[in-house]
MARMAR-833319 format. One line per 10 residues: their letters; for each residue z, y, x of N, C-alpha, C. Coordinates in steps of 0.02 Angstrom, whole numbers, plus 50000, padded with zeros to 5 digits. Last residue first. Layout:
<atoms>
a	Z Y X Z Y X Z Y X; ...
</atoms>
This chain:
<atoms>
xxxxxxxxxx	50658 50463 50625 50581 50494 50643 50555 50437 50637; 50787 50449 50609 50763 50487 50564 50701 50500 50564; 50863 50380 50715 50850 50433 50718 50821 50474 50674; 50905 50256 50640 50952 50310 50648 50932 50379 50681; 50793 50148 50553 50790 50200 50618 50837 50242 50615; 50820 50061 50458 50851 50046 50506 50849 50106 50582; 50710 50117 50389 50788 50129 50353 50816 50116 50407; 50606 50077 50445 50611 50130 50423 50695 50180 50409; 50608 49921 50454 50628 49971 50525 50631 50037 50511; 50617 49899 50342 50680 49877 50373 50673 49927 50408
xxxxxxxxxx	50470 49953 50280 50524 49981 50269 50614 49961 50291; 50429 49837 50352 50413 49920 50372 50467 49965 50366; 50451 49720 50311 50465 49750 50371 50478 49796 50384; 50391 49735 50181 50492 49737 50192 50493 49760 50261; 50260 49759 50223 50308 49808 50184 50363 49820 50197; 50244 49643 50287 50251 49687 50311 50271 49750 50260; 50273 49540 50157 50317 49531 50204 50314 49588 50263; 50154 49573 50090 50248 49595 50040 50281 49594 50120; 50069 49527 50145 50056 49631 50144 50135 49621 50121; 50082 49388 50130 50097 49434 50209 50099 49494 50192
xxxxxxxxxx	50070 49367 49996 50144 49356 50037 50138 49374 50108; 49959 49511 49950 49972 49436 49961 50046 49423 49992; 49946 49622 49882 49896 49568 49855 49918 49503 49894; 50039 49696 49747 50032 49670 49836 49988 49625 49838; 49986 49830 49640 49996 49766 49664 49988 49729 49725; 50028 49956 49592 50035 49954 49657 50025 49868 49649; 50037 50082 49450 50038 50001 49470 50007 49998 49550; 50065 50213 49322 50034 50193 49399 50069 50118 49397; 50089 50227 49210 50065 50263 49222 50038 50265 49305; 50164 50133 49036 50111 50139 49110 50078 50202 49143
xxxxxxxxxx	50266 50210 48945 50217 50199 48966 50166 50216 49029; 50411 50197 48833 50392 50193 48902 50315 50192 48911; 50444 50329 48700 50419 50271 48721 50386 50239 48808; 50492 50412 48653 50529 50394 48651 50506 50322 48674; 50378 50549 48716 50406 50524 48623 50442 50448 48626; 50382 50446 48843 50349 50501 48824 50378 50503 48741; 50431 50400 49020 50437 50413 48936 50430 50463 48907; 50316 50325 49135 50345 50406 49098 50371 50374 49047; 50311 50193 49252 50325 50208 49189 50347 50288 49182; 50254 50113 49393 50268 50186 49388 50287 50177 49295
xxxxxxxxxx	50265 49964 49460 50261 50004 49432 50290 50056 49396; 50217 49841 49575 50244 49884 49579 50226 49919 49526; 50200 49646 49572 50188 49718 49579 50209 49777 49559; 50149 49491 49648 50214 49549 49646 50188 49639 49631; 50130 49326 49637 50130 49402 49626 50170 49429 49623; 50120 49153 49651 50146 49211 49640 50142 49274 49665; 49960 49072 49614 50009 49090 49644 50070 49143 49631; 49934 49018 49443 49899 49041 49526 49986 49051 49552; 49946 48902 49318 49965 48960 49336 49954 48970 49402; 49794 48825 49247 49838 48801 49275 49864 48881 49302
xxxxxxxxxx	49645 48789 49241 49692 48770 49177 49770 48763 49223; 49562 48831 49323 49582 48754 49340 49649 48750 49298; 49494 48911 49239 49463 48867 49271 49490 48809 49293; 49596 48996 49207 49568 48948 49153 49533 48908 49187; 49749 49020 49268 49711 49024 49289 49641 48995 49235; 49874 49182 49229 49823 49104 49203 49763 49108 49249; 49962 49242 49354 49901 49248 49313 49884 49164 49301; 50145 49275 49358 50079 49232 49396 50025 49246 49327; 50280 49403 49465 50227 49362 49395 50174 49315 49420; 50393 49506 49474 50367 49437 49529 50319 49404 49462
xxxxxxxxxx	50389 49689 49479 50379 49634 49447 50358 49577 49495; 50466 49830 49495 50437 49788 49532 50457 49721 49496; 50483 50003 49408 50495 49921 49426 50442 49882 49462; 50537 50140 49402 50497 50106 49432 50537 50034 49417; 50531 50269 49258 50560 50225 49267 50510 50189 49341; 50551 50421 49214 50512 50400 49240 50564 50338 49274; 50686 50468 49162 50626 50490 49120 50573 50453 49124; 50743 50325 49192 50776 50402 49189 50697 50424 49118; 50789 50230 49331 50782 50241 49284 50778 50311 49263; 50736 50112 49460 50756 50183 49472 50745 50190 49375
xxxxxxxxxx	50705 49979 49493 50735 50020 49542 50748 50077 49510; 50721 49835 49429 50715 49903 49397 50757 49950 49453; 50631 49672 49463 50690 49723 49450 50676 49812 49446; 50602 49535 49367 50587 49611 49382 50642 49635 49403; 50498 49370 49346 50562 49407 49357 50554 49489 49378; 50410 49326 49314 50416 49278 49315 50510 49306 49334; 50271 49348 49181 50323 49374 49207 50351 49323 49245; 50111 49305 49167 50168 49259 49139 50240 49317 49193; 49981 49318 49095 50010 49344 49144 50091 49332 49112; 49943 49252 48982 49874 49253 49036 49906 49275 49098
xxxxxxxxxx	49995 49127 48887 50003 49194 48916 49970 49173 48969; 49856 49110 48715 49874 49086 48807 49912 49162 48847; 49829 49162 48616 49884 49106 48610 49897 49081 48684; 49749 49241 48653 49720 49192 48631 49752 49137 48620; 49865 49327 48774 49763 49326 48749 49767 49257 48712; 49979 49426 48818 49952 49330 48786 49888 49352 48754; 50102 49442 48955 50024 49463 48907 49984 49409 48894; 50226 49521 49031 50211 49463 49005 50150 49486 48949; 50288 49637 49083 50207 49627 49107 50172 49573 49059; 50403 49723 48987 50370 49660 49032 50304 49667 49059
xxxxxxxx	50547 49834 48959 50488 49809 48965 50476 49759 49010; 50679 49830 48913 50629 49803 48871 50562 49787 48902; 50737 49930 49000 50756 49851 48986 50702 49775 48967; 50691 50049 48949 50676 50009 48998 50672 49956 49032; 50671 50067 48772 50730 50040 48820 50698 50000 48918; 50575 50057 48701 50583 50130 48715 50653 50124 48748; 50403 49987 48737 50462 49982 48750 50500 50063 48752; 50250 49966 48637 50280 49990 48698 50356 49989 48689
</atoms>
C-alpha cells in the first residue's frame, strides 16, 4: 500500500499480465481521507486485447501510515459520466442554491 497519496494506482498485474491498466488520475481532495478518480482499462483475455475506457471513483483512509481502499464508485458507461458532469454543471451552476 501507498503511504504518499501520490503513490497510489489502480494499476494490477495477474500473471505477468496488467489486468487493469491505469490510464490517468486525479486527486480531488487530500488529508487523512484521500478521493481520486481514476480513467483505466481492463484486460480483456478473450479477445487478448484492452476494453474500453473506465472511470472510477475512490474513497482512501490513512491508517498507520498507510493509504487504504475504503469505498469505489465505478461509472459504468460514457453516458452515466456524461450525466453526472451534467448534473453536477447544473448543480454548481444554480445561483439559487436549491
Amino acid at each position: 500500500m501507498a503511504s504518499n497519496v501520490d503513490e497510489i494506482t489502480i494499476n494490477y498485474e495477474e500473471d505477468d499480465v496488467v489486468v487493469v491498466k491505469e490510464l490517468d488520475k486525479e486527486i480531488l481532495s487530500k488529508g487523512a481521507w484521500a478521493t481520486i478518480i481514476f480513467k483505466y482499462q481492463q484486460w480483456d483475455p478473450k479477445k487478448e486485447e484492452y476494453g474500453p475506457e473506465r472511470y472510477s471513483i475512490r474513497r482512501y483512509r490513512k491508517m498507520n501510515n498507510e493509504y487504504r481502499q475504503q469505498s469505489k464508485f465505478t461509472i459504468s458507461s460514457p453516458d452515466q459520466a456524461r450525466k453526472i458532469v451534467d448534473t453536477l454543471q447544473k448543480w454548481i451552476g444554480d445561483e439559487s442554491g436549491s
